[in-house]
Backbone as a ProteinNet text record, in pm:
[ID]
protein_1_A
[PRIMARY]
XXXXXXXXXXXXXXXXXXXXXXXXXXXXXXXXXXXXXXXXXXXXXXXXXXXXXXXXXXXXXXXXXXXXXXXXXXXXXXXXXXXXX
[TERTIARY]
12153.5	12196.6	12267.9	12296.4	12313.3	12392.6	12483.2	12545.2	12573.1	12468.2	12475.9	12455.2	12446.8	12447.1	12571.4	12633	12764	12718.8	12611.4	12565.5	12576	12556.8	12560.7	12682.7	12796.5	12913.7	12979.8	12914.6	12972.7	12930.8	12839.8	12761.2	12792.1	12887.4	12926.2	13037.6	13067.5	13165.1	13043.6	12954.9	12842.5	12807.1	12800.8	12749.5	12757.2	12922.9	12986	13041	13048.2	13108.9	13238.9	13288.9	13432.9	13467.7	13581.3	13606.1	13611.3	13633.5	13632.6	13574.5	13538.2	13526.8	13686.8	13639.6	13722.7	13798	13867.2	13868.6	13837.4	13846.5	13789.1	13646.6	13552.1	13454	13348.3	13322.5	13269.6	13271.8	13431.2	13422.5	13475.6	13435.6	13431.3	13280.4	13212.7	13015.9	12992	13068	13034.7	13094.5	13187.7	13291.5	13120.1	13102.4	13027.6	12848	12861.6	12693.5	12700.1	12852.2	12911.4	12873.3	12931.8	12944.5	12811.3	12754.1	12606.4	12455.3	12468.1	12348.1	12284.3	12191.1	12177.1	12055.2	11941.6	11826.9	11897.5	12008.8	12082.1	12145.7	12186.7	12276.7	12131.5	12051.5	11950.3	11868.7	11823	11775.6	11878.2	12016.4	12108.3	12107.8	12100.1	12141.9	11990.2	11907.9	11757.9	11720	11838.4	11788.8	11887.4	12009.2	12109.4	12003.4	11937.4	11845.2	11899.9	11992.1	12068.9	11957.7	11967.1	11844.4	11918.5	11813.9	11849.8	11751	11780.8	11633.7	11723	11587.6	11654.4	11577.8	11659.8	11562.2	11458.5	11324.3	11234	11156.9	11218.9	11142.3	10983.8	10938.9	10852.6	10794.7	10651.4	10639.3	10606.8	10598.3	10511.9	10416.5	10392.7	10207	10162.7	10020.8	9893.4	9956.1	9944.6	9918.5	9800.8	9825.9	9669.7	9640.6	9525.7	9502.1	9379.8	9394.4	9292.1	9231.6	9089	9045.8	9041.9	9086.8	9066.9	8969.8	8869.7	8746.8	8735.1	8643.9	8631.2	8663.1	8671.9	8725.1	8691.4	8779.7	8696	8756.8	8670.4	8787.8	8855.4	9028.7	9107.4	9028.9	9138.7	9093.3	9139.3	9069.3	9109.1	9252.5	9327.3	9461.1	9473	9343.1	9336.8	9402.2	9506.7	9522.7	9639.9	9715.3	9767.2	9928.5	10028	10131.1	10279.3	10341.3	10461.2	10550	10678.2	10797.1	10913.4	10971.6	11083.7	11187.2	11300.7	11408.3	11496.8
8487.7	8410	8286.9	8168.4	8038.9	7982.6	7899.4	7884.7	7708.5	7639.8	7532.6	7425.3	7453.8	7362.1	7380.7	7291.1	7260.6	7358.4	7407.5	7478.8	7622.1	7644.9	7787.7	7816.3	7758.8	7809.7	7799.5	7795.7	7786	7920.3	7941.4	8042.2	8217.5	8186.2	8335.8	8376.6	8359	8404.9	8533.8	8449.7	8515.2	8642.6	8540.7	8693.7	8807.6	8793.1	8909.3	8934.1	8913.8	8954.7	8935.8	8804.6	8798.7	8663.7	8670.3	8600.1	8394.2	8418.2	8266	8318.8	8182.4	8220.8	8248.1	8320.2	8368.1	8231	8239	8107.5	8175.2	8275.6	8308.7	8409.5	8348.9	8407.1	8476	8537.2	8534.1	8686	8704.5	8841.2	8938.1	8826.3	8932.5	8929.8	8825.6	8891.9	9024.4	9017	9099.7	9251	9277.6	9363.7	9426.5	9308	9325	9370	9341.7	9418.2	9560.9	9591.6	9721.7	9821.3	9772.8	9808	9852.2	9755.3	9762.8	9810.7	9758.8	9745.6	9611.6	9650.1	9483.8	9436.3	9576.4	9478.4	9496.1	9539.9	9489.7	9341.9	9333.6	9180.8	9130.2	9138.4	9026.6	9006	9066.4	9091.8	8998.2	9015.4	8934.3	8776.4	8760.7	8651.2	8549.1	8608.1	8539.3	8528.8	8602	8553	8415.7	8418.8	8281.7	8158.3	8179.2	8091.2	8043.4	8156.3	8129.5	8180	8145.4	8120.4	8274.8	8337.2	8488.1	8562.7	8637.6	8705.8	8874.5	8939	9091.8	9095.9	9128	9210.1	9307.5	9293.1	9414	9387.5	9289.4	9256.8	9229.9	9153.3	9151.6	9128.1	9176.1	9241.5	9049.5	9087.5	8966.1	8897.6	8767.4	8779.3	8704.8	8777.7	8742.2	8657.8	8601.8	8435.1	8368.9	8266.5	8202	8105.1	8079.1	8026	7970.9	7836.1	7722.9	7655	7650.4	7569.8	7412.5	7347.4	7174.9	7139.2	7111.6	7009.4	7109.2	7077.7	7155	7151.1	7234	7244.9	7188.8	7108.3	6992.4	7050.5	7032.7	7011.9	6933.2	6955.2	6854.6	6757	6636.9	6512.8	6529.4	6463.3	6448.1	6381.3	6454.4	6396.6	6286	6260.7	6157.9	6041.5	5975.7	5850.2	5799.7	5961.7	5969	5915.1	5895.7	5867.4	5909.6	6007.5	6090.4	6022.4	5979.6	5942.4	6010.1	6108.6	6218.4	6112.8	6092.2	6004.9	6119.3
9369	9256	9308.1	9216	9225.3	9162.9	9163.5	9072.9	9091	9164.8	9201.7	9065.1	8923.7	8828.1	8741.8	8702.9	8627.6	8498.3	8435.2	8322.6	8375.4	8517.4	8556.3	8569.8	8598.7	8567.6	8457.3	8380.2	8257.3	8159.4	8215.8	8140.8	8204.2	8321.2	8377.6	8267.4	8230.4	8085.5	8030.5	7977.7	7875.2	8002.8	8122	8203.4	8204.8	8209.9	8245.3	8186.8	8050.5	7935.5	7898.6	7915.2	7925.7	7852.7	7745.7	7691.2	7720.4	7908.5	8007.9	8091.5	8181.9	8315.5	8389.7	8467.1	8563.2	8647.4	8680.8	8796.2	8924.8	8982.7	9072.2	9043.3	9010.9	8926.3	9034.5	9140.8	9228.7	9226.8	9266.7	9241.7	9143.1	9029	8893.2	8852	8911.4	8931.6	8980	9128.4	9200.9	9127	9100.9	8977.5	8881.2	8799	8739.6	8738	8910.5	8939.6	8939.2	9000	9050.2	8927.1	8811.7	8703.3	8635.3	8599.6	8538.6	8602.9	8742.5	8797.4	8876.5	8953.1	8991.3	8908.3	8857.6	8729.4	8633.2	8542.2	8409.3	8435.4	8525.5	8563.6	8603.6	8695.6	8689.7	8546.5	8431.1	8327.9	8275.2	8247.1	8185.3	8218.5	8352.7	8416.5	8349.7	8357.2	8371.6	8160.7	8116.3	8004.1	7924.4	8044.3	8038.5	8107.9	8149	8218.6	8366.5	8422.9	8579.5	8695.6	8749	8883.3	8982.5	8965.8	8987.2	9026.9	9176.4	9224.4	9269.4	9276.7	9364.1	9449.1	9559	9690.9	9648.2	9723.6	9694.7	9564.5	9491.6	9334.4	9357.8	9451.6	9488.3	9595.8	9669.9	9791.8	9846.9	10006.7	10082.4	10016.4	9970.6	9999.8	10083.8	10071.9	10235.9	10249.5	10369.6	10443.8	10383.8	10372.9	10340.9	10483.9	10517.7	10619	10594.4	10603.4	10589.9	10694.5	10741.8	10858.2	10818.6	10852.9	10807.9	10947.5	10887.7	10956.4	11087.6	11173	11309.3	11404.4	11472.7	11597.7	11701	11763.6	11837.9	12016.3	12142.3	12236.2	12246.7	12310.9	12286.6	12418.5	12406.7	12483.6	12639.4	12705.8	12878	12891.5	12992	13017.5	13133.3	13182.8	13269.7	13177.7	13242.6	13244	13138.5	13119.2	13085.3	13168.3	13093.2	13200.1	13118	13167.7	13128.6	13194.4	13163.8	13204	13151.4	13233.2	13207.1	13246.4	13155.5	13152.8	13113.3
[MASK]
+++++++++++++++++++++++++++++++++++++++++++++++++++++++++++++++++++++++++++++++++++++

């Protein structure tokens, strides 16, 4: 969770059920996952519209892997000239 928009802290009141925000509101979230759960607080959080994920919610996916154009050999290093400074 995030709380990087001036609207997301405003809205931990509604979060967590409390008349204000907290001024130290961090760990009256944390209070409050304890309490409920972490999918009741993510379910809650995501219907305030606060940017909110759980571990495990969802798995890897594949890699995707794209060939762009073909495979060429690379070029001759003749004549090349390296200067280590």
């Amino acid at each position: 969770m995030t709380l990087a928009r001036p609207d997301d802290v405003d809205a931990v009141a509604a979060l967590i059920e409390s008349e204000e925000v907290p001024r130290d509101y961090w760990p009256a979230i944390e209070q409050y996952v304890r309490q409920r759960g972490v999918v009741a607080f993510a379910g809650r959080a995501r219907l305030l519209g606060l940017p909110v994920g759980v571990l495990g919610e969802t798995g890897a996916a594949a890699p995707v892997v794209r060939q762009i154009g073909a495979r060429v050999p690379p070029p001759p290093l003749t004549g090349l000239f390296v200067a280590d400074l």
